[in-house]
FIVOFI-344122 format. One record per residue (C-alpha): x negated, y negated, z; residue in three letters. Coordinates in steps of 0.2 Angstrom, whole numbers, plus 5000, padded with zeros to 4 digits. Layout:
BEGIN
XYZala/...
END
This chain:
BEGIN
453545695344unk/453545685360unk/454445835372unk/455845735377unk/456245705358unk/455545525357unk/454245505341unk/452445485348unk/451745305351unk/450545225339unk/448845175344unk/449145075361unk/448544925367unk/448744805380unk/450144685374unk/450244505379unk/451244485398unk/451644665410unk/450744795403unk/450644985411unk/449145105414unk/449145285421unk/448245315436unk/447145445436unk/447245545456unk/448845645442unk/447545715432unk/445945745447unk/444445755435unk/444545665421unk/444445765401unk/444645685385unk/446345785385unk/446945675398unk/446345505388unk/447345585373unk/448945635383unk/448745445389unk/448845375373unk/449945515365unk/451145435378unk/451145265374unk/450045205388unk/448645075383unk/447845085399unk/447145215412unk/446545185428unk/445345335435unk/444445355453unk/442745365454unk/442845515463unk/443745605449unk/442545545437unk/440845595444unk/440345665428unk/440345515417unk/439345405429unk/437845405421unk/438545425403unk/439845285404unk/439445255387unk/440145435383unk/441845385389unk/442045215384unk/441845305368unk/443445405370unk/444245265377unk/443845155361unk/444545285349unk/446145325360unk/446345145359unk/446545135378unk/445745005390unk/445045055407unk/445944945420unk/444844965435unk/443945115441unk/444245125462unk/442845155473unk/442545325483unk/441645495481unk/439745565483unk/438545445483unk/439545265490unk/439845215506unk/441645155511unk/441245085528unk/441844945529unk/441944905549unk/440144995555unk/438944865555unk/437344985552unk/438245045537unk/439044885532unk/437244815519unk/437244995511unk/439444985507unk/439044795498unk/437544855489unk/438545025482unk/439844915478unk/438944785470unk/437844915461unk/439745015452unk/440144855447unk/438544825437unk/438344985430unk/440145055428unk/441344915427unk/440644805417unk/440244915405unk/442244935400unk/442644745402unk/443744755417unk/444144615426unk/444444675443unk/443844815456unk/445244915468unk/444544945481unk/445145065496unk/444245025512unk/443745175522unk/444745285534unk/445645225549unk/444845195564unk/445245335579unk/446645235589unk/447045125576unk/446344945567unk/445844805578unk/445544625574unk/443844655576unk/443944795564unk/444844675551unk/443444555553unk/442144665550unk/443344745533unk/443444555530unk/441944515530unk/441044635518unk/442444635506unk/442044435504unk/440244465501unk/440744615488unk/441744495481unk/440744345480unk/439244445473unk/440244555460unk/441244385453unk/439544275452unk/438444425446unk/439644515434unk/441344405434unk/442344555443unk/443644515456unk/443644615472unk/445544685474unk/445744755491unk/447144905491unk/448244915509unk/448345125509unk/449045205524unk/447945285533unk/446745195531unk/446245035541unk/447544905531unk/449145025531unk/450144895542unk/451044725535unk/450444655549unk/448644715545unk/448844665526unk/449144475533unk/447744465544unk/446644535530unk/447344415518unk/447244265532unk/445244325535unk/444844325516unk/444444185506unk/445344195489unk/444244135478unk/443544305481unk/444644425488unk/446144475477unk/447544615482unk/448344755474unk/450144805482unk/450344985479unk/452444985482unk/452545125490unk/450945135502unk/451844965507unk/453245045510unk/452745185519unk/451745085531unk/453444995535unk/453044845526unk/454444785510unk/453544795494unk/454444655488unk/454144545498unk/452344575499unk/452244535480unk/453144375483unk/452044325497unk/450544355489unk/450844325471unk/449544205468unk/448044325474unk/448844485463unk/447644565453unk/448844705449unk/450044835457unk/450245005458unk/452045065456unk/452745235463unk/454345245474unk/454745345490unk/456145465496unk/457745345498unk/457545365516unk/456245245518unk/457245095510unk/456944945523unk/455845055533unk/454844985547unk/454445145559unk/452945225562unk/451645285545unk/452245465539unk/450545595545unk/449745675532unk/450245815539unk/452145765533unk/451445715516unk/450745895517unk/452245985519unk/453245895507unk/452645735493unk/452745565499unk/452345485485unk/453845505473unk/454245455454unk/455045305450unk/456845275454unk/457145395467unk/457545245478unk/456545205492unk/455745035484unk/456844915475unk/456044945460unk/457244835448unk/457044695461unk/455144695458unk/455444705441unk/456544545443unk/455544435450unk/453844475440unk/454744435424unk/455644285432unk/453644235438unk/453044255422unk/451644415427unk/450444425416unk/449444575421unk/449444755422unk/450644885432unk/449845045436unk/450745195437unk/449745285452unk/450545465456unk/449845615465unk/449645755455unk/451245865453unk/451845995464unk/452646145455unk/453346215472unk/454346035474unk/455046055455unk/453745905448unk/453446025435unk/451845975424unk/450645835422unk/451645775405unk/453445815411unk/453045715427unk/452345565417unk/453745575405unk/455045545418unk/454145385425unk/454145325406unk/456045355403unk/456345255418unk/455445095414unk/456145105395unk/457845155400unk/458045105419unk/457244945418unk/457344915399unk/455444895398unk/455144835379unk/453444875380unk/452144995388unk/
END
């Protein structure tokens, strides 16, 4: 039994057509506690950060385990922490980015069967991105992504994130115009979109065909249609940007819409921040619960 009175799920797994994950930045270092709240929760996948799983990097084995008996797939791992570099622009620095990349994806990624690699792509550039910087992004990504796919048969997804170097629409289109896509995927995040004053929706329409999966969270209402300058991390630090589904900011049922009209056959990724008491998120669970009811009783998801 759930809290919110709802029986517990079954063992999950990942149905055929939209299928939803947790993202792990709610939890930061990924337990087995975590895995088991997943599943305890009706989620058949989790998506972690690299970052928040340093300690299972070299025992992946350990947690594909727990994965395996929480019936749970991992559904990409994103790149970041000790260890990787995540320059993508700096030329000196651009070899040793491809080969960390190239070097997760063998040892890590493969070993849980996904079939694509988020990548965020480095800070933002004092001043702001240039088109020389989106070549240089443009470039290594490809090479990532053609050696990752022919080595390992992994897609390299490049995630817009504001503040960092793709946070702009018009930064997302040049990235996408640069990059061939027989090697370069996308994952529209709706509301880093949003927040960079791009419309989510649109976005996913736009680049349908080169999808490897989204991440879904919403925004204060506010930022419906908004096209101004990115909030600072100093505003995300003085109250949450990032906000649970159906607060209104992103036209979350218009999404919704058009992916089932499209026929979307992939996975939906629940990426939120981790709660924030003093902003009445309450806990880790209560937080996740709330996203749930809202796709079951919002948006009359059948199936997680």
């Amino acid at each position: 039994m759930l809290r919110d009175g709802s029986p517990s799920a079954p063992t999950p797994h990942a149905p055929d057509g939209i299928h939803f994950a947790i993202g792990g930045a709610i939890f930061g270092d990924l337990r087995p506690e975590h895995i088991a709240l997943t599943a305890r929760l009706g989620f058949p996948g989790l998506e972690p950060y690299r970052s928040l799983t340093m300690h299972y990097l070299d025992r992946p084995a350990e947690l594909k385990e727990l994965l395996d008996q929480h019936g749970i797939t991992m559904v990409t791992c994103s790149n970041g922490g000790p260890g990787q570099s995540t320059d993508f622009i700096n030329a000196t620095h651009r070899q040793q980015t491809i080969e960390d990349h190239v070097a997760f994806a063998r040892d890590f990624l493969r070993l849980f069967g996904c079939r694509h690699f988020k990548i965020n792509l480095g800070s933002r550039p004092p001043g702001g991105t240039t088109d020389e910087h989106l070549r240089a992004i443009a470039a290594t990504v490809e090479e990532i992504g053609r050696r990752t796919l022919s080595e390992y048969g992994i897609r390299i997804a490049a995630h817009p994130h504001i503040w960092g170097p793709v946070e702009r629409p018009h930064e997302v289109h040049r990235l996408m115009e640069l990059t061939d896509p027989r090697y370069v995927d996308l994952i529209v995040d709706t509301a880093q979109i949003n927040l960079g004053g791009g419309d989510p929706l649109e976005m996913i329409q736009t680049y349908y065909e080169r999808l490897a999966a989204l991440h879904w969270k919403d925004t204060r209402p506010e930022y419906r249609g908004y096209t101004g300058p990115t909030p600072t991390v100093e505003e995300h630090r003085r109250q949450i940007l990032y906000k649970d589904l159906g607060t209104g900011g992103v036209d979350l049922p218009g999404i919704w819409a058009f992916l089932q009209e499209r026929g979307y056959q992939g996975w939906i990724t629940l990426d939120l921040d981790p709660p924030r008491p003093a902003e009445g998120e309450g806990t880790v669970e209560e937080k996740i619960l709330i996203n749930r009811r809202y796709l079951l009783d919002k948006l009359g998801v059948g199936t997680l």
